[in-house]
Each structure stands twice: as structure tokens, then as C-alpha cells.
GUKEPA-815811 format. One line per 4 residues: their letters; for each residue x, y, z of C-alpha. Coordinates in nm, 3 decimals, padded with zeros to 5 digits. Example, Ala and Ser with C-alpha at 12.3 -4.5 7.8 and 13.67 -1.06 7.14 Angstrom:
BEGIN
as = 01.230/-00.450/00.780  01.367/-00.106/00.714
//
This chain:
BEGIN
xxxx = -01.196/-04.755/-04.914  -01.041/-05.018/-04.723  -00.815/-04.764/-04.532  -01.087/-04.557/-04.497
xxxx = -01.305/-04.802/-04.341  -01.049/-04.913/-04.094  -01.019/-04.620/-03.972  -01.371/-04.574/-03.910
xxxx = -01.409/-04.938/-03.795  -01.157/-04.831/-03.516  -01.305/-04.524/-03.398  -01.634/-04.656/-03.360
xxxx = -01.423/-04.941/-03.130  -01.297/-04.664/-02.972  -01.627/-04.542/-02.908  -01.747/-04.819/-02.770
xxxx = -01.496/-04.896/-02.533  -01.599/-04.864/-02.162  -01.286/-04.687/-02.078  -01.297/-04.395/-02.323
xxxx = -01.678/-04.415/-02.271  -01.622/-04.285/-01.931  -01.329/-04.079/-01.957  -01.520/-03.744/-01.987
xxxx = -01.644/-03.827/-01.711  -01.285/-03.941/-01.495  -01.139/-03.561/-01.648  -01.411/-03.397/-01.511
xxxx = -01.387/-03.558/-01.152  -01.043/-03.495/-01.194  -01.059/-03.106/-01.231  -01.341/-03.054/-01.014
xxxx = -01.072/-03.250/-00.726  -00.809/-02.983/-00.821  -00.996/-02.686/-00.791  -01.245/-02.788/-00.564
xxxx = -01.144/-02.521/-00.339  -01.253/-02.326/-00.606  -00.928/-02.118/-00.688  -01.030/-01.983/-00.968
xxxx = -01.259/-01.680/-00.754  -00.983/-01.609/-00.562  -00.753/-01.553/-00.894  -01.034/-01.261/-00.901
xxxx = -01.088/-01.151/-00.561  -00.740/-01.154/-00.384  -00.618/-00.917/-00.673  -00.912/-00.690/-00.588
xxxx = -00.812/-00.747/-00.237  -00.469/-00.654/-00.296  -00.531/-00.345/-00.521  -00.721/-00.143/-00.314
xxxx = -00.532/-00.244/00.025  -00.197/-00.149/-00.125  -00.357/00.209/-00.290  -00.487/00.302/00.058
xxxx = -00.177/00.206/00.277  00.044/00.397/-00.046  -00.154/00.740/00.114  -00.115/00.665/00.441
xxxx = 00.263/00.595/00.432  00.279/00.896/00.211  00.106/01.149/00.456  00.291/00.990/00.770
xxxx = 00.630/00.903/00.664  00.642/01.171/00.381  00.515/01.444/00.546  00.359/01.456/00.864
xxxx = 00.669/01.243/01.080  01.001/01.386/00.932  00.853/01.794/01.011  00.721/01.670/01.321
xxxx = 01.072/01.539/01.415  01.277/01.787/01.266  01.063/02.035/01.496  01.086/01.794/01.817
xxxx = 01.488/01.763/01.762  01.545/02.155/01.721  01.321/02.205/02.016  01.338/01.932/02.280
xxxx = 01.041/02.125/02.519  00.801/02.087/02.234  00.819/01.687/02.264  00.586/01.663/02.589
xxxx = 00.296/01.921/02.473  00.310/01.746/02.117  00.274/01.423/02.201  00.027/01.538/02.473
xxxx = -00.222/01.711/02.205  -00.159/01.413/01.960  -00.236/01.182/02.233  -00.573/01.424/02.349
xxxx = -00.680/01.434/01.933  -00.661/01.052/01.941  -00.869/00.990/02.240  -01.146/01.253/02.133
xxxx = -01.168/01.079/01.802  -01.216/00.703/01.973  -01.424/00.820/02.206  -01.713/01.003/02.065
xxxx = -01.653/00.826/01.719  -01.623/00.493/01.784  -01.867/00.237/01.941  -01.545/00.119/02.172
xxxx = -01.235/00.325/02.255  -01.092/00.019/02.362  -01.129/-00.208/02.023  -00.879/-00.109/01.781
xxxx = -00.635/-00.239/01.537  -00.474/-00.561/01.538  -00.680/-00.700/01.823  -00.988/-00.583/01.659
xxxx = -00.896/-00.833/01.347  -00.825/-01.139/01.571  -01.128/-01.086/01.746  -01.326/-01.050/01.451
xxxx = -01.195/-01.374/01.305  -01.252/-01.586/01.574  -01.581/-01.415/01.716  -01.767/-01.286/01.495
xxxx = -01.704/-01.490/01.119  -01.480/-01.230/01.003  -01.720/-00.969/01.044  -01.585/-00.598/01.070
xxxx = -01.778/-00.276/01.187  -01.678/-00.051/00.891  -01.869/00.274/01.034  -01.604/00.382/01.268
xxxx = -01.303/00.285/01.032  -01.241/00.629/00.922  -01.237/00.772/01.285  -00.978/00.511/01.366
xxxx = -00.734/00.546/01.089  -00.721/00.930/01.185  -00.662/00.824/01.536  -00.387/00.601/01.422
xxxx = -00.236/00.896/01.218  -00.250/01.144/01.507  -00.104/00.884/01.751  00.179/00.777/01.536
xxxx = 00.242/01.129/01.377  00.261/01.317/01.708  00.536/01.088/01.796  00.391/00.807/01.976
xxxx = 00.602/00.498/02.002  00.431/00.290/01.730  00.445/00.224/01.376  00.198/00.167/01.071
xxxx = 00.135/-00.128/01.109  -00.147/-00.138/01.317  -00.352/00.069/01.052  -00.242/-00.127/00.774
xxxx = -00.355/-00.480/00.919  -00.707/-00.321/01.014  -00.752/-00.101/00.701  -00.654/-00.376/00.471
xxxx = -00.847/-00.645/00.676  -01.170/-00.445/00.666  -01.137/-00.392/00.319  -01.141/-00.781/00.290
xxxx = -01.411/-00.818/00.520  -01.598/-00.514/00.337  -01.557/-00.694/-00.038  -01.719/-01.010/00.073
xxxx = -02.062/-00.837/00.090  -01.978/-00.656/-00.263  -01.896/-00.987/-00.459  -02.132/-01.215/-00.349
xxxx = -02.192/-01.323/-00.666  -01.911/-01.482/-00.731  -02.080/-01.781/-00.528  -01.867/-01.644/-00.191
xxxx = -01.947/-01.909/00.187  -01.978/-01.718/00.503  -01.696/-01.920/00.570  -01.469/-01.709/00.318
xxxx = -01.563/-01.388/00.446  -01.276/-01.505/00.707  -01.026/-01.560/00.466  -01.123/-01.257/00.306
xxxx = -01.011/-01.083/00.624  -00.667/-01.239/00.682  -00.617/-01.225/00.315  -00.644/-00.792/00.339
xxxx = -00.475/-00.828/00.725  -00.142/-00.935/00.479  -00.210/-00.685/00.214  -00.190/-00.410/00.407
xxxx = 00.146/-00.589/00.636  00.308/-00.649/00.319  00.266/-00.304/00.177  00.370/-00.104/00.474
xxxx = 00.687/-00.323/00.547  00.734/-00.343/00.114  00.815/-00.768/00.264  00.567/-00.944/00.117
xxxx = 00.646/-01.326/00.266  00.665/-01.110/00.602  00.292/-01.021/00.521  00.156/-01.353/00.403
xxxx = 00.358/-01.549/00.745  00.252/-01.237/00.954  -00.129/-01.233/00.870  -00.119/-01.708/00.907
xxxx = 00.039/-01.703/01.236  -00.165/-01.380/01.392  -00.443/-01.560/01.524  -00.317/-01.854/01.689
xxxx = -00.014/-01.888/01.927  00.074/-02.229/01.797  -00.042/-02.258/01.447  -00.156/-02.103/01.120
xxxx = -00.484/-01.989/00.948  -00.385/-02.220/00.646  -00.737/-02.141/00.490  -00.604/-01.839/00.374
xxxx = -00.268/-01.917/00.183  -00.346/-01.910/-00.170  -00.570/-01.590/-00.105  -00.306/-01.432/00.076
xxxx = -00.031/-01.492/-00.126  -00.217/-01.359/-00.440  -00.328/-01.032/-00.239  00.025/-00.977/-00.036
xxxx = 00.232/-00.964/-00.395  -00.058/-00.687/-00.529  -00.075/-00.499/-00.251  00.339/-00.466/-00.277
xxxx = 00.363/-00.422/-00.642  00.086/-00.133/-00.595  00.297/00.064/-00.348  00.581/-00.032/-00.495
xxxx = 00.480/00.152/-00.815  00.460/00.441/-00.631  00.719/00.476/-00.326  00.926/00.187/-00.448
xxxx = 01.019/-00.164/-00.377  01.351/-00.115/-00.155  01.320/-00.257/00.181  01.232/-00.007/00.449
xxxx = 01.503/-00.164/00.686  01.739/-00.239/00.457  02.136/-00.293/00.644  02.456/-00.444/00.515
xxxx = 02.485/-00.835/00.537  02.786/-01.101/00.616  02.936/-01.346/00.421  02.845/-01.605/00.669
xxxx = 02.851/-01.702/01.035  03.056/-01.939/01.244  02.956/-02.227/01.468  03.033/-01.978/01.761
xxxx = 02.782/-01.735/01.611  02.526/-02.006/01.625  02.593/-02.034/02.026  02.544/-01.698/02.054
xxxx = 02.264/-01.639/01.870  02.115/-01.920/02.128  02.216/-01.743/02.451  02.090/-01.379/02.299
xxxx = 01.763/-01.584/02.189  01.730/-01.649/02.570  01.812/-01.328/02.716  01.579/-01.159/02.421
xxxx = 01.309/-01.442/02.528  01.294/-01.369/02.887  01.303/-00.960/02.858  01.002/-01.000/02.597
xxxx = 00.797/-01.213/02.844  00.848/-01.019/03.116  00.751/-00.694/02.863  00.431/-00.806/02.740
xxxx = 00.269/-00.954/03.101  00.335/-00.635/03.206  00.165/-00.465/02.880  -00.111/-00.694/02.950
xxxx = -00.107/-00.567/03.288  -00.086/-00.221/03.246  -00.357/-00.215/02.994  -00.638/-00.433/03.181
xxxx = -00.589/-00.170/03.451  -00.577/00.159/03.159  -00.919/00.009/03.019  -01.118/-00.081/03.382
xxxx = -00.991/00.311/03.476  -01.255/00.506/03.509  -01.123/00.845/03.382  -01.243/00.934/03.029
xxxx = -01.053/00.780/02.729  -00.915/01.116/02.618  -00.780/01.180/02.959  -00.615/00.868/03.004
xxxx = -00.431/00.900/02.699  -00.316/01.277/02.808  -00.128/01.072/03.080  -00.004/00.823/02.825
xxxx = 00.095/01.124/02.629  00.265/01.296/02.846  00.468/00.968/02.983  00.585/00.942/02.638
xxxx = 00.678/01.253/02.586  00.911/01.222/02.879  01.134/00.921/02.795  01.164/01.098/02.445
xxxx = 01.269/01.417/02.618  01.448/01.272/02.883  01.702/01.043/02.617  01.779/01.333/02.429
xxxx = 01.854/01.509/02.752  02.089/01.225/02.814  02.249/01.172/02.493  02.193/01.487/02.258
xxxx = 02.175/01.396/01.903  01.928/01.258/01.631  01.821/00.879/01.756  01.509/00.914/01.999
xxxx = 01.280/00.644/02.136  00.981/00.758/02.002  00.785/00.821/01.669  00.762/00.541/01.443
xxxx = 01.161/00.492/01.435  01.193/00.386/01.066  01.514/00.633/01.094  01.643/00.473/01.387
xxxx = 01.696/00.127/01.240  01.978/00.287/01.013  02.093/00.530/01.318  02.138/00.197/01.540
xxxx = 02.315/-00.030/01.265  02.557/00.263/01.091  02.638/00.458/01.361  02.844/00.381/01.663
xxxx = 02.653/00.439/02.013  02.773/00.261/02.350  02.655/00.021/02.498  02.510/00.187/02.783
xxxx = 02.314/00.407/02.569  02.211/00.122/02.314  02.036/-00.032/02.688  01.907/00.320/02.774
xxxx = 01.712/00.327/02.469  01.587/00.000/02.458  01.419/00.075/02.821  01.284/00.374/02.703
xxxx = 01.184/00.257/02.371  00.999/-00.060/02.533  00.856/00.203/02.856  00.747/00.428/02.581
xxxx = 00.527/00.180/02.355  00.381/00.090/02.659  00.255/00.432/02.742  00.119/00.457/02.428
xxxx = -00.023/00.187/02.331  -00.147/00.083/02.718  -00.308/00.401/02.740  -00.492/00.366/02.458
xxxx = -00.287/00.468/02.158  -00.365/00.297/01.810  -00.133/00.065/01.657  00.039/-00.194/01.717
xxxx = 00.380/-00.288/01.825  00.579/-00.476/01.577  00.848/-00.213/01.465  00.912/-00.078/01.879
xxxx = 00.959/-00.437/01.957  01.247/-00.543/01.641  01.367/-00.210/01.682  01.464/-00.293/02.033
xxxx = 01.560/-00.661/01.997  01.778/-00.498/01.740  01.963/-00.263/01.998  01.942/-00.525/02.229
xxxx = 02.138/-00.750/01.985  02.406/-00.431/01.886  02.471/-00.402/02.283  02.509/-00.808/02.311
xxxx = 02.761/-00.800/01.980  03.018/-00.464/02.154  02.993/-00.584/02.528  02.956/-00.962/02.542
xxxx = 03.073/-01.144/02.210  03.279/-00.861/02.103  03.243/-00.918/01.690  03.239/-00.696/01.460
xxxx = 02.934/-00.851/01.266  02.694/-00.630/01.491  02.443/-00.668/01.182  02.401/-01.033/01.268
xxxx = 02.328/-00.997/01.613  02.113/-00.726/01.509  01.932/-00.953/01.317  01.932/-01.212/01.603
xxxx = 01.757/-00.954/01.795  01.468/-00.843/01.622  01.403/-01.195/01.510  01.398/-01.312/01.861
xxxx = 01.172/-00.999/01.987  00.924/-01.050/01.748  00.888/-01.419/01.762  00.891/-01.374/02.109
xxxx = 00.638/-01.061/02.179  00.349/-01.140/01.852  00.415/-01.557/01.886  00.536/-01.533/01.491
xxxx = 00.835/-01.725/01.503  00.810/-01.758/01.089  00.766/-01.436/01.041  01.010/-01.336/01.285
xxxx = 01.280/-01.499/01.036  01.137/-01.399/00.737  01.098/-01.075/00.787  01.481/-01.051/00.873
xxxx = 01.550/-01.235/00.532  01.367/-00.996/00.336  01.554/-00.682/00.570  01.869/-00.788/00.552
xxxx = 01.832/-00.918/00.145  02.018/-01.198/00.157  01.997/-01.543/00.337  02.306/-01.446/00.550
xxxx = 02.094/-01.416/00.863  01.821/-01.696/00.856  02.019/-02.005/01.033  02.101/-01.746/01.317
xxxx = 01.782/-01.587/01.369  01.626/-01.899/01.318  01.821/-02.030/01.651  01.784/-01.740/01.837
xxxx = 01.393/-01.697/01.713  01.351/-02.056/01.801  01.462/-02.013/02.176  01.309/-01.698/02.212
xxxx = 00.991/-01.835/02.105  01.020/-02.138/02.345  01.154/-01.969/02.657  00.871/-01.699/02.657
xxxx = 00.600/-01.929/02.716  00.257/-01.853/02.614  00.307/-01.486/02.705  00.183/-01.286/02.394
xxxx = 00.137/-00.919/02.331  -00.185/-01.058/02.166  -00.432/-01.132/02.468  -00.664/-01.261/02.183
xxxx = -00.436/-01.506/01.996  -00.617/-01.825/02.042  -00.440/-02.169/02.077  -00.549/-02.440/01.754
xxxx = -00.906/-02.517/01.828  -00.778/-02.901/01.712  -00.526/-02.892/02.021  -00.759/-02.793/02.261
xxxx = -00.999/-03.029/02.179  -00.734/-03.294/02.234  -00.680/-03.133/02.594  -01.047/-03.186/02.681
//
């Protein structure tokens, strides 16, 4: 009894105590500072998010670059005067289809999802979606110099934005309907690319020039691994540009990698003001949208034609290129023709995507720092690690042309598969990056609205 009654004198102290009195209460205030971004609805969303994304870019990437590309290029390389009329009626499809489906011809892809996020509260028009993913798959499977990823950031994206109105009721802020968006924006880039860090750092640093949409992390990392595990399961998880790494680099290489960071940095700025250029004067034209991208067409058509006339064989400087990556890091080509097709790669994606083409331009713009880098490694440093400078290359290009310096270098640690490559790119990304200014393929990338309130 005695025992018993201690024991029950000394829980009631317990009890009583002020501490344990409260400390319900401190556990509570605890958890609720933990999750107070309330996590737990994005452990349920993002998934969703992810799911659907990576099942809709699986069909696209299926029906382009299972189907539709390799016959279309297989007909193109056994008969060189069918490039220009292709690529003309591709181009002619793609322009009817934006211009009598869509509310603007002009608002497309990536640039539609920056817009949206800053503009309009991550608010996408979903009626014309359909028309524009067609015109996306007739521009990029007739050959146009563009990839998937400009579907896959707007499809995924406006599935994001789309959800937010279907799961309300899982207590969702206007505010999220944002993060929502960025969170689909790296769905769909990790899917298509099968790289997805590339698609979480891609989707942060898209709409600012200087800084990330750091909202969206948690969301984004959740819906970038689905969205690659989903295609994965069906097309599997191999990198697209998968190439053989190095066992490491020198002190030299790193010197290199800086001067081929600045030569890389310079070209890109002096690529996308003239994009920028070109394609305020394409949209203030005052020709109808499917005529102006006949023109753009047809000027495509031409520097594919004319760099097979030059240099018979399989690598051309148009179509999506996934095949050229390999044909430009396995095979040997000179150096003058690496620098011919990195002109008419770069003149190419600007006919097509000035004119009014729909994508974007993140695989024309690695693929050519990548050449770019091969020609650097044969003619000026004269190594036999031409992967490296490859590397260098497209890191540099991209950090340089989109103003994703962290993606940039990611994405070339998740191409290569190994770590062999980061400390160079990272140099040559850096410089790049710094040496190109503020000049952006993006025209609506925004600076940090917490810098330029500083400024005022």
C-alpha cells in the first residue's frame, strides 16, 4: 500500500507541476512551428503534381522522340530537298494552330509560365493548352531547331496551376496556386531531361535573373522525383545525354575552363540580344502569324540543308538534336565544321523560335556550348579530355543564355554521371554567367523584387 501510494502521491505531484501542466501545450506550439508551412498538403499534392506531369510528358516524348523525329530524319537524311518543304509545312501547321486557336500567337511556352507567375498569381489559360502542345509537336517534329522542353515546362506548369482549383479543399492560399505552378514547371523539366535536380534548380532559378523562387522547394522536390520515377517506369531512367567521364582535371584545366567560360559568355550575350531583337521585330510584323513562320520555316530549312551540303553525313543542326550530343562527343569532326554547326545550330533556333516556333531553347543552346567546347579542346588546348570541355561548354551556354548558373552545373553532373565535371563547369559557368551581363533569352525573368526595392 505504501508503494502503491507513493506512486500515486508522485503522479498527482507530477500533475500538479506547472511545467508538465503546460507541456501539452509547449509540444503543440512546437509542431505547429515545424509544419507551419503546412507540409503535410504538399506530401499530397506535389505527388499528384508529379504523377500526372510525368504520364503526359511519357506520351509526348514517346510520339516525338519514338516516332514522329527518328522517320522524319531518316526521310530528311536520305533526301536532303525534302528538308526545306518539311520544315516549311511544319512551320505553316504550327502557325495555323496558334493563330486561330489561341487567344495570342505570340504567348507560348516558357515565357507564358514566367509571366503567369509574376503577373497574374500563377494563373494559366488552360483553353488553348491543347492547341499549343500540337503546335509544339509540329514545330519540333518537322525539324525545327528546338527541343521538348518548352512543352514540358508549360504542360506540367498548367497542370499545377489547373490542380489548385481541383483541391481546394485541402485548405490551398491564392498564394500557393504559384507554387503549384513552378512545382509542375519542374515536373515536366525533370521528366523530359530524366535529371531531376536539373528540374527542381531549373524551375527556382527561371523566374528571376539573380535569385530563386524558394517558396517552391519542398513542393518541387516532391513533384520533380514523381514525375521522373513515372517516365522512368516507362522509357527508363538512363540519362538522355549520357557521355564518358575523366578521372579528374588539372589546375591547367581549371584555367581553361575560365577562358572558354569567357569566350562561351560573350558569344551567348551577343546571341540572345539579338534573339531579343529579332523577335520584337517578328511579333510587331504585320504579316499573319502563319506566314511569318513560313519564312522562319524555310530559313531553317536552309542551314539544315545547306550543312549537309557542306559536310554529308548524319549530324545536322536541326530537329531536336538528342542524337547529335552522342554524334559530337564519339565521333571525330574538325574543327571547322564543329564552328560551322554551332553558327548554324544557334542561326537556326533563332529562325524558329523568333519567328514564332514553340519551345524553348535549352537543348540548341548546351548542344552548341558543347561543340563550342569540342572545337576549344582540338584547336586551342589540344587535350584529349574533349568530354570536359564539352561539359565546360554547355554549362557555360546555359548559365549564360536562361541566367541558371545552378542548373547549368547540375544538369552537367547528372549528364555526365559522375562529379568529374562540376569544379570545371562550375568555373567556366561562373564566368559565363558574370561576363554576359543581364542579357537573358528570358525577356520576362524579373530581378528579386527585395533587390529592387533596395535600388529605389
Amino acid at each position: 500500500m505504501t508503494t502503491k501510494t507513493g506512486e500515486t502521491a508522485t503522479q498527482r505531484w507530477f500533475m500538479r507541476h506547472p511545467f508538465f501542466r503546460r507541456l501539452p501545450a509547449l509540444v503543440r506550439e512546437d509542431l505547429r512551428k515545424v509544419y507551419e508551412r503546412d507540409l503535410r498538403k504538399w506530401l499530397i499534392i506535389a505527388p499528384i503534381i508529379g504523377v500526372t506531369s510525368g504520364l503526359m510528358i511519357t506520351a509526348i516524348a514517346e510520339l516525338l522522340l519514338g516516332r514522329m523525329w527518328p522517320a522524319v530524319l531518316g526521310f530528311y537524311l536520305r533526301h536532303h530537298w525534302a528538308i526545306i518543304p518539311g520544315l516549311v509545312v511544319g512551320f505553316v501547321i504550327t502557325g495555323l494552330l496558334m493563330q486561330y486557336l489561341t487567344p495570342s500567337p505570340d504567348e507560348h511556352s516558357t515565357e507564358e509560365i514566367i509571366r503567369s507567375y509574376h503577373e497574374r498569381d500563377g494563373v494559366v489559360n488552360l483553353r488553348p493548352m491543347l492547341p499549343k502542345l500540337l503546335a509544339a509537336i509540329t514545330t519540333v517534329g518537322f525539324g525545327g531547331s528546338t527541343a521538348l522542353e518548352g512543352p514540358s515546362i508549360y504542360g506540367g506548369a498548367a497542370i499545377g496551376s489547373w490542380l489548385w482549383g481541383k483541391l481546394r479543399r485541402l485548405r490551398l492560399r491564392d498564394r500557393d496556386r504559384r507554387i503549384m505552378l513552378i512545382c509542375g514547371a519542374a515536373a515536366g523539366m525533370s521528366a523530359i531531361f530524366r535529371a531531376p535536380l536539373t528540374g527542381i534548380v531549373f524551375a527556382l532559378e527561371m523566374p528571376y535573373r539573380d535569385d530563386l523562387a524558394h517558396e517552391a522547394l519542398v513542393p518541387s522536390l516532391i513533384a520533380s522525383v514523381c514525375s521522373f520515377v513515372t517516365l522512368s517506369s516507362f522509357m527508363g531512367g538512363a540519362p538522355l545525354f549520357n557521355f564518358e567521364g575523366i578521372a579528374g582535371f588539372t589546375r591547367r584545366d581549371l584555367y581553361w575552363s575560365a577562358l572558354l567560360g569567357l569566350i562561351v559568355g560573350l558569344v551567348a550575350m551577343a546571341y540572345v540580344i539579338t534573339f531579343r531583337r529579332a523577335r520584337r521585330f517578328v511579333v510587331k510584323w504585320s504579316l499573319p502569324h502563319w506566314q511569318k513562320l513560313a519564312i522562319g520555316g524555310f530559313l531553317t530549312g536552309v542551314c539544315g540543308w545547306l550543312f549537309l551540303h557542306m559536310y554529308p553525313g548524319t549530324l545536322m543542326p536541326i530537329g531536336p538534336n538528342y542524337e547529335a550530343v552522342g554524334e559530337v562527343l564519339k565521333k571525330h569532326h574538325s574543327t571547322l565544321q564543329l564552328l560551322v554547326f554551332s553558327v548554324l545550330k544557334l542561326a537556326a533556333t533563332l529562325f524558329t523560335l523568333a519567328s514564332g516556333g514553340v519551345s524553348a531553347m535549352f537543348v540548341p543552346l548546351f548542344l552548341t556550348g558543347g561543340t563550342i567546347g569540342t572545337a576549344f579542346a582540338q584547336s586551342v588546348v589540344h587535350s584529349p579530355s574533349l568530354g570536359l570541355y564539352a561539359a565546360v561548354g554547355m554549362a557555360s551556354f546555359i548559365a549564360a543564355g536562361y541566367k541558371t548558373p545552378l542548373a547549368a552545373v547540375v544538369f552537367v553532373a547528372e549528364a555526365t554521371g559522375g562529379h568529374a565535371f562540376i569544379i570545371p563547369a562550375l568555373v567556366g559557368a561562373a564566368v559565363a554567367y558574370a561576363v554576359s551581363g543581364d542579357a537573358s533569352a528570358s525577356g520576362d525573368q524579373r530581378l528579386h523584387g527585395g533587390v529592387k526595392a533596395q535600388e529605389i
